[in-house]
N, C-alpha and C positions, 0 to 999 in steps of 0.2 A: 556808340552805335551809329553808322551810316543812315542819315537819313534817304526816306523811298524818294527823292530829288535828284540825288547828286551819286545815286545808283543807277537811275536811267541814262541813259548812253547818250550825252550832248545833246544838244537844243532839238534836235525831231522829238527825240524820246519823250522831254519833258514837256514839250509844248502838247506830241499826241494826248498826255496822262491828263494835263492841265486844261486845256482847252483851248490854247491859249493861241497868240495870231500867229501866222508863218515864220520863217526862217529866212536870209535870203538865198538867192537861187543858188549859190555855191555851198551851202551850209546845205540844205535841203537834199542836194547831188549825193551828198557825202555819210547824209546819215539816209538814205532814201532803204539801206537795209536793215537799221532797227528801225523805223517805221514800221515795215513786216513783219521782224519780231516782234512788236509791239503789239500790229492788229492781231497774230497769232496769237498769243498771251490772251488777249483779249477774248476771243473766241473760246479758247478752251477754258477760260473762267467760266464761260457756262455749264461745259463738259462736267468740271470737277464742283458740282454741287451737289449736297450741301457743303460748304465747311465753316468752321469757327470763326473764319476769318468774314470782313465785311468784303465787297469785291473790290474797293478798293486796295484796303490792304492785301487781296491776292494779289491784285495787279501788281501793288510795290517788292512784293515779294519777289512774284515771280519776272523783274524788269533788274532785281538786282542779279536772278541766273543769268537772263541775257547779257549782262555786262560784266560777269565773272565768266564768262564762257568766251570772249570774245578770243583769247589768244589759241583758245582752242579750235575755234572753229572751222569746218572743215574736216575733220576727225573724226575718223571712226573708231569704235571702243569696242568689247568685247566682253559681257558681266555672264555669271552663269546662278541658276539657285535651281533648287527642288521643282516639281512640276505640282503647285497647290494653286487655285481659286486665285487666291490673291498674287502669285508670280503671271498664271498667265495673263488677269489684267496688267499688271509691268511691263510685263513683255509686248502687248500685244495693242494696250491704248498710252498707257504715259510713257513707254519709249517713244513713241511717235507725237505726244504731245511735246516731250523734251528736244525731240530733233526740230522742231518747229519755231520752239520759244529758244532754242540757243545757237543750233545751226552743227551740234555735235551729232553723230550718228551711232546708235547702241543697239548693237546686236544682243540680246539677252535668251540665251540657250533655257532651256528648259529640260532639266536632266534627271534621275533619279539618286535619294540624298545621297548613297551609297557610292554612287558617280560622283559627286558633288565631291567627295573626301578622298575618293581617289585622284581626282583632278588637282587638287588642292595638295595632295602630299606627291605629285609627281611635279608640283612647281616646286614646290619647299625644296626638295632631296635634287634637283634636276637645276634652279637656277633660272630654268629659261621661263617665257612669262605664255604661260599659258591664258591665264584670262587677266582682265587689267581689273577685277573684284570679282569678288564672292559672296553671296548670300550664304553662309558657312551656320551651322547650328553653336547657340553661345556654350553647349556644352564643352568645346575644344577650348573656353578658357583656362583651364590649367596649361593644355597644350599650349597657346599660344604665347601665354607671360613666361613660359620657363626656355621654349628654343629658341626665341630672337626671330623667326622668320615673318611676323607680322608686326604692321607699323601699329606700335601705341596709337592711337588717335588723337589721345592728350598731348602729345609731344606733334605729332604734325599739325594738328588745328592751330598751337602754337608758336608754330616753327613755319616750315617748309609751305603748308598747307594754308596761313594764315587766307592767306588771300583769294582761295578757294573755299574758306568756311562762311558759310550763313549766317549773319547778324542776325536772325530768325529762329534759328535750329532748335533753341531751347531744351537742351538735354534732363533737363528738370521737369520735361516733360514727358517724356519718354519711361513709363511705367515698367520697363525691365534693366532700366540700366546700370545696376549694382550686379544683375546676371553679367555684364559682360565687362564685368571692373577684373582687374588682377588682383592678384595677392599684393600688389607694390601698391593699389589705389588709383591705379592708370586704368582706364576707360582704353580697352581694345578694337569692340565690335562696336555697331551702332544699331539696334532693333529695326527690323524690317517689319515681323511680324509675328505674332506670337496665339498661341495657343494652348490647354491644356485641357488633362487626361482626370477628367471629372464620372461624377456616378451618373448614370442614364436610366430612369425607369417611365415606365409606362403609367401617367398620372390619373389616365382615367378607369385603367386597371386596379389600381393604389384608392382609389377613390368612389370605387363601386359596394356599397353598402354590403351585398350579399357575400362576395371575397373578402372584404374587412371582417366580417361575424365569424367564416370560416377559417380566415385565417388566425384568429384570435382563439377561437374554441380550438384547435388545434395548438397552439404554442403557447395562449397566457398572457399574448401581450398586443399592440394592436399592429395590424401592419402600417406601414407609413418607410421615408428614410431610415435608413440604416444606419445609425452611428457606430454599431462594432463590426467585424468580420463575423458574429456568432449569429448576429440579426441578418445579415446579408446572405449567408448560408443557410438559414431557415427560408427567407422569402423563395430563394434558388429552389430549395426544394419543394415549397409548398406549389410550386409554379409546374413545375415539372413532374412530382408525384402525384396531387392531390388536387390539383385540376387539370391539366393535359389539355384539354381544351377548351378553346373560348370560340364561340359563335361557328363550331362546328368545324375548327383548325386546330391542329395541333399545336400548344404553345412550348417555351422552354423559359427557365427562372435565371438564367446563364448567356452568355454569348463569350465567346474569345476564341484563340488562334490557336494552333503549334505544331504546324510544319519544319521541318528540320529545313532553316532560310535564317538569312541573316536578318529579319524582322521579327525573329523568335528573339530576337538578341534585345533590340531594344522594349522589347515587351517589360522586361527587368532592369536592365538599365534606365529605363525610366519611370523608378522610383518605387519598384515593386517590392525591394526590402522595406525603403522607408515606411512604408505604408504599413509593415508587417510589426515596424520597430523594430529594424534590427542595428540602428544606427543612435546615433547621439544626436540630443537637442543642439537646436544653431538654424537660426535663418540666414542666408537660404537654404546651407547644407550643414549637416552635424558636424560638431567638430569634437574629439579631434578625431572623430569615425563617421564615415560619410554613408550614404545609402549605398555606394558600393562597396563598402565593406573594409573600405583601406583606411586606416589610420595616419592620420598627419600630426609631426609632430614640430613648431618653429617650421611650416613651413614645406619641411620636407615629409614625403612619405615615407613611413617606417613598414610596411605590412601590410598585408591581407588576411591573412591565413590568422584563427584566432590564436596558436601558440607565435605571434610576434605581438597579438596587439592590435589584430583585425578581427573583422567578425564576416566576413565573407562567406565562412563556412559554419558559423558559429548557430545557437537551436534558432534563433529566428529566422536568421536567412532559411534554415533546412524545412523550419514549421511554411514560410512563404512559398514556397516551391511543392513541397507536398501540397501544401492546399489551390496552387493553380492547378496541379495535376487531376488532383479529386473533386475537383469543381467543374474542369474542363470533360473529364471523363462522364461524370453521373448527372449534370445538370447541363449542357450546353448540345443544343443539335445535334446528331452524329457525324455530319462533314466535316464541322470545326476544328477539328483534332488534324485535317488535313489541309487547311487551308493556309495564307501567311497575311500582314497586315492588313496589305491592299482590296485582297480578297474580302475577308470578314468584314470591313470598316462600314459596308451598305447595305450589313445585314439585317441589323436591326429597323433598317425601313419598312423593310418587308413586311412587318405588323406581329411576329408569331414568338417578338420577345419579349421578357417582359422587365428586365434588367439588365444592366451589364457597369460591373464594377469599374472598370477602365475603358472610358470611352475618351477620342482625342476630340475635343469643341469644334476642329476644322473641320469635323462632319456636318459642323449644325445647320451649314446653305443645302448640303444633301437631301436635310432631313425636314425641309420647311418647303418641299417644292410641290404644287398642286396637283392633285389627285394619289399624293402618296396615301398607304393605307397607316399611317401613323398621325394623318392631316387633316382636322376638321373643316368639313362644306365652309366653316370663312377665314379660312389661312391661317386659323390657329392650330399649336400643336397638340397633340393627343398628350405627350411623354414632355418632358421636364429633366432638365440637369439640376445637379447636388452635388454638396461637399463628399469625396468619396469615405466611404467607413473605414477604419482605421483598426488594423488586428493589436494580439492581445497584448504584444513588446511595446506598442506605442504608447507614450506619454505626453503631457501639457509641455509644448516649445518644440515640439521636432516638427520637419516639414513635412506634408499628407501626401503630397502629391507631385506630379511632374506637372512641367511649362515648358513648351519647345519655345525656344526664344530666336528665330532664326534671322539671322544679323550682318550687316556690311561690313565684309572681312577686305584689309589691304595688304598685300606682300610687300617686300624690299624689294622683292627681287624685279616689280613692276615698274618703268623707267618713271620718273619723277613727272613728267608732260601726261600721260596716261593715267599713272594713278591720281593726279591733280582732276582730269576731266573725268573718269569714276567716280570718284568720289562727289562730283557736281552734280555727278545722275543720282548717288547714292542719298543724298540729301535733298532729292528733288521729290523722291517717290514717298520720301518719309516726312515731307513739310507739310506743314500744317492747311496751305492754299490745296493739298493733295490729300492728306491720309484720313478723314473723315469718309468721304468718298471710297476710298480704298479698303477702309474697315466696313461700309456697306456693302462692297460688294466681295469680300472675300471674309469677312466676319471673324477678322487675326487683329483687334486691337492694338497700338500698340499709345497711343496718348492718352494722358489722362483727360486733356481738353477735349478732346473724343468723345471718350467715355461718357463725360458730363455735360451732353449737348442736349439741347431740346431734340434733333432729330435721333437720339440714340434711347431718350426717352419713348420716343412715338414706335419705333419700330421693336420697344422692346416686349410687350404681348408677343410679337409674334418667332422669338427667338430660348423661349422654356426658360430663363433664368439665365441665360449669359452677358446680360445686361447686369441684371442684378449680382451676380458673382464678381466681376469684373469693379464694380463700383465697391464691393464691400472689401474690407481691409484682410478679410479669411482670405482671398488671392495670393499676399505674402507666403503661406503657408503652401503653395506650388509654384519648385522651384526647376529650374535645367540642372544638370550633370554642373559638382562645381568643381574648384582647384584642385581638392585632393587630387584629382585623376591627371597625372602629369602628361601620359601620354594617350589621348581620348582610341585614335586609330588603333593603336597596338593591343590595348586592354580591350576594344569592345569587340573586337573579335574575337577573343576569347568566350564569349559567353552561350552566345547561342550554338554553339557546337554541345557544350557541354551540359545546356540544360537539354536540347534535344534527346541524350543520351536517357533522361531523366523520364523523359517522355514517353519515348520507348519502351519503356521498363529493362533497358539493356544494364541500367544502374541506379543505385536505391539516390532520393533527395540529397543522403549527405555525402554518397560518395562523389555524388555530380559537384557539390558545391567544394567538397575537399580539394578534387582534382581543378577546378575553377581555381580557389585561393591557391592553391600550390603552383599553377601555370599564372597569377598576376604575380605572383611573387617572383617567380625565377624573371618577366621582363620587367619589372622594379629594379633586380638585381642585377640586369645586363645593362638596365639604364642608368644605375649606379658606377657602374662598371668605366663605362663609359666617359662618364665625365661630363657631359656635354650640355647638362640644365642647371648648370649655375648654382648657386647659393640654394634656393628653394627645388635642387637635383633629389633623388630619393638615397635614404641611408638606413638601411635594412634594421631593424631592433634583432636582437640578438635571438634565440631559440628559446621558448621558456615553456613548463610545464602549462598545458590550458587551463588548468585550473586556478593555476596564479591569474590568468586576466579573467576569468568567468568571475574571480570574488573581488574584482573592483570593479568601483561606483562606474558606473554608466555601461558601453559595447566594449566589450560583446559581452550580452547579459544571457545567464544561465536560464538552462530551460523553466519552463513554468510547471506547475504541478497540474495547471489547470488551465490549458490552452483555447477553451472553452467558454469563455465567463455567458451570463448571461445575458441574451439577445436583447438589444435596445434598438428602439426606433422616436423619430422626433415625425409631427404632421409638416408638411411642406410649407402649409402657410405659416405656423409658427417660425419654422425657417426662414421663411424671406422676411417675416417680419425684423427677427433678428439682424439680419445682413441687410434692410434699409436702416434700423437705428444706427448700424456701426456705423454704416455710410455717410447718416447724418452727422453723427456724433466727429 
């Protein structure tokens, strides 16, 4: 490793850091501009507090950017990601702090993610270099190990890139980085930030003596978390039938979406079979049946469809889809049914909900702002996040839940001088002198040195449990969109077309899921067809009676006789206690 010495830029540099006596007047001439970069550095150490680091070690850190920067400088760059909390601080203070400490200039767009993947597949298909990086969702790792258009990161940090990578970076640190590994074991993406799609209830609701009696004299059991789908469909209704109102508001035991919009799509794509169990155990994602429903076999995808081998259409997927529909219809607002992601994601602030099974954590800066009616007189929150409950297919080893893992993506096609200074910004927003700061103020974790900070401690009262989840080893078990899915853009369009249908009532649950697994099927098929993904390409299994794969061991697993079991609930504090011993342990 470089020592933080012989990283700063000739005798200014180290004598600024050191204290130590001048230079002479021709040495002095000569570095008199990292001097500047220096005092910059300096200055925006105060900016970026807290972090884990002492400031001296920020300064070493951030004096070895100034000196991997130097060939660049003068350069302007051009990165694009999603428009969340923590991109437009990137955007809007550490690119300006990076232009500062290195003398590179980065423009960082702020787009929507659906933008974000068209930009990205009109450089792939096109060649020409649209942005010089991407903040890209690590779901597109299947995509990206199998078509060649993205640079390994493992092969350029040790190759091309050496001299642009971070003695600091510590990838060992970075709590999703097996989301953005391939099938080969090469590390693609590099975490920007991440998030996930946890249970949200109203704790002081949950916690009210008179509604606990009532809901217990009614159901038999106490209310509290949910641990099944059959206990979360009870609270739903006891919310919405059998008390209607709290403090003279109408309440509802539901919240969710389903606008016929391409964020109906990732509603299920992210993870809304697994959660039903309609897939196969395997952290991050089942193998050799994933939460969407395609079967991999060595590698390759063989299927969707459960007569190859898929369970995309098979009784879980179809029990998971009818029960968004009957959930969303009889227990959730009456707007809801019309609204799409963006829309819904700040309804529950509003104060009139009192659950919601899939909530995305990137709401939780939302949901903690003063005077909200979810907000107690001293910044604490009303409502609390939990493990989500898990329907009646799931069993012990499968993932529960989704984690947007959203990560620094590099092309080929980006010229070598460009993607080098990228990637200097991309490792600048996610260093450690940086990202403790950066998870304060957009609340997307992504280190575990983070995680585990006295100030992550102090401010975790006032964030419901996403301190506490984040620290406990249950996390693993939400996971991003993984390999199976060879081609992320082509397949995930397919969905929300076809559940809309479902929504409608223009088509029953299974004929929506049929026609779903029969259209991922036909482009597996034309991507087989093709040729053009290599070794781990997709290679169709053959046609077979359903019932042949309904009666083997794992997905697609035959219906249940009794899709219903009985409703379980766990008390929240036994929860967190549980998830601080993991944590300890």
């Amino acid at each position: 490793m470089n020592s933080p010495r012989r990283n700063l830029k000739g005798c200014a540099g180290l004598l600024l850091l050191l204290g130590l006596g001048a230079c002479s007047d021709a040495t002095q001439q000569q570095q008199a501009v990292t001097v500047d970069y220096a005092a910059n550095a300096a200055k925006w150490v105060q900016e970026l507090q807290p972090s884990t680091l002492s400031e001296a070690e920020q300064l070493a850190e951030l004096a070895w950017f100034t000196q991997a920067a130097e060939p660049f400088r003068g350069m302007q760059i051009n990165v694009v990601s999603e428009a969340l909390t923590t991109h437009e601080y990137e955007s809007t203070t550490l690119a300006q702090a990076f232009y500062e400490i290195t003398g590179i200039q980065v423009t960082h767009d702020l787009i929507q993610e659906g933008d974000v993947i068209e930009k990205l597949q009109t450089q792939m298909q096109s060649g020409e270099n649209v942005y010089d990086a991407y903040v890209n969702d690590s779901d597109l790792i299947g995509t990206h190990a199998r078509y060649g258009y993205v640079v390994p990161l493992s092969d350029f940090m040790a190759g091309e890139g050496a001299d642009v990578t971070s003695p600091t970076l510590d990838l060992e640190d970075f709590i999703g980085i097996s989301f953005t590994t391939g099938p080969d074991g090469k590390i693609y993406q590099l975490p920007d930030q991440q998030f996930a799609n946890l249970y949200w209830f109203r704790y002081d609701w949950f916690s009210d003596p008179e509604l606990k009696a009532q809901f217990e004299s009614i159901y038999g059991y106490e209310l509290g978390v949910p641990v099944n789908w059959s206990a979360y469909e009870d609270i739903a209704e006891f919310f919405s039938v059998h008390v209607k109102e709290i403090d003279g508001q109408r309440v509802y035991g539901h919240m969710d979406y389903g606008k016929k919009d391409p964020s109906l799509g990732w509603r299920f794509t992210d993870a809304w079979l697994s959660m039903a169990g309609a897939g196969d155990a395997g952290i991050p994602n089942g193998l050799p049946v994933d939460e969407w429903g395609i079967r991999v076999e060595d590698c390759r995808p063989v299927g969707s469809s459960v007569t190859r081998g898929g369970a995309a259409n098979g009784p879980a997927a179809v029990y998971a889809l009818r029960k968004y529909i009957d959930w969303l219809q009889r227990f959730a607002p009456p707007e809801a049914g019309g609204m799409t992601f963006s829309e819904a994601g700040p309804v529950p602030a509003q104060g009139h909900i009192a659950q919601q099974i899939f909530w995305y954590t990137t709401f939780t800066a939302d949901m903690i702002a003063e005077g909200l009616a979810v907000v107690n007189a001293d910044g604490t929150p009303k409502w609390r996040m939990a493990p989500s409950p898990h329907g009646p297919y799931w069993s012990e080893g499968m993932k529960l839940g989704y984690q947007d893992t959203g990560s620094w993506t590099l092309l080929k096609s980006t010229p070598l001088e460009r993607r080098k200074a990228a990637w200097l910004y991309a490792q600048f927003v996610t260093a450690k002198s940086v990202s403790l700061k950066k998870t304060i103020v957009g609340l997307t974790p992504i280190r575990n040195s983070d995680l585990n900070s006295q100030a992550m401690t102090d401010l975790a009262p006032k964030l419901g449990g996403l301190v506490e989840f984040y620290r406990s080893p249950a996390r693993t078990l939400w996971t991003p969109t993984g390999t199976n899915v060879p081609d992320y853009p082509k397949l995930s369009q397919l969905w929300w077309a076809n559940v809309a249908n479902a929504v409608s009532g223009e088509v029953t649950p299974q004929a929506a899921m049929d026609a779903l697994a029969e259209q991922q099927d036909r482009v597996l098929e034309r991507l087989e067809r093709h040729g053009v993904l290599g070794e781990c390409g997709p290679q169709l299994n053959e046609l077979r009676d359903a019932e042949y794969w309904l009666q083997q061991p794992g997905a697609p697993k035959p219906q249940l006789e009794n899709e219903k079991p009985p409703g379980e609930t766990v008390p929240y504090e036994e929860l967190i206690k549980v998830w601080a011993a993991d944590a300890a342990a």
